[in-house]
N, C-alpha and C positions, 0 to 999 in steps of 0.2 A: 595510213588507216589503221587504225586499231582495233584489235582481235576483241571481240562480243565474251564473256564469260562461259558460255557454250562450247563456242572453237576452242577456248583454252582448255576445257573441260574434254573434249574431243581428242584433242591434240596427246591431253597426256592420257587416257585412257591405250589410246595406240601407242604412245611408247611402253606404258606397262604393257601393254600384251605381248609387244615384239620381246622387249625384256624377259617374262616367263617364256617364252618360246628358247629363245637364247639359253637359259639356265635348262630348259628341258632337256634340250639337245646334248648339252654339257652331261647331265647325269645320265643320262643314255650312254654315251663313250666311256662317261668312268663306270660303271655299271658292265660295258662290253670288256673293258679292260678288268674287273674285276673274276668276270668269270673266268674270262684265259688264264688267269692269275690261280684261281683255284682249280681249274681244270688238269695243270702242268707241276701245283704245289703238293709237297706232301705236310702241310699242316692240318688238314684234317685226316685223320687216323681212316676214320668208316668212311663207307660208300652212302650212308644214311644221312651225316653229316653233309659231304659235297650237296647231295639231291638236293637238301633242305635248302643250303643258302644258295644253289644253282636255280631255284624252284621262285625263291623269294627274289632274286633277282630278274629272270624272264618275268615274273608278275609285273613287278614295279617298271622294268623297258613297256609294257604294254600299257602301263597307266599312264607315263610320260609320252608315250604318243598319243594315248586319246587326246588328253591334255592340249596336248599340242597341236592337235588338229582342233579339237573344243575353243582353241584358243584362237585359229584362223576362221571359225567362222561368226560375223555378226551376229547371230541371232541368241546366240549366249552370253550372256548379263557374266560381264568380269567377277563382280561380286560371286556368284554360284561358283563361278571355277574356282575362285581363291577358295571356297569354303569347301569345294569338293578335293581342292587339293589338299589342304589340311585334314580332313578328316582321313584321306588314303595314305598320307605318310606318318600321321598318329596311329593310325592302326598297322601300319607295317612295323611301327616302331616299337610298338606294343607285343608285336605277334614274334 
């Protein structure tokens, strides 16, 4: 029996989300691994410096879980998240 245009449509909708879920969790570990990194390194000279990219990193962990929890529940439209995603890593990458 062959799959309706829908269930195909279905089908890979759930694999993109598992997919960003996947990549979320990823930046999350490298992001935990980055802070240890500056926490124990002396390449930033000031205490002003660390805070800042200590500061900008706990943001973006908490964006990556909303995300990722945005991302396990039906009732949000993939399309939003992608666009909500994009707009919070354009603007971190801006800021």
């Amino acid at each position: 029996m062959q799959d309706t245009p829908e269930q195909k449509f279905q089908r890979f909708e759930h694999q993109r989300r598992r997919i960003y879920q996947i990549a979320g969790l990823f930046s999350i570990a490298f992001m935990s691994i980055d802070v240890f990194a500056i926490s124990s390194s002396e390449l930033y000279q000031s205490w002003a410096e660390r805070w800042v990219h200590l500061t900008n990193n706990l943001f973006m962990a908490v964006c990556a879980l909303l995300l990722i929890w945005m991302l396990s529940q039906r009732r949000y439209h993939l399309a939003f998240i992608e666009r909500l995603a994009f707009f919070l890593f354009t603007f971190d990458s801006l800021c």
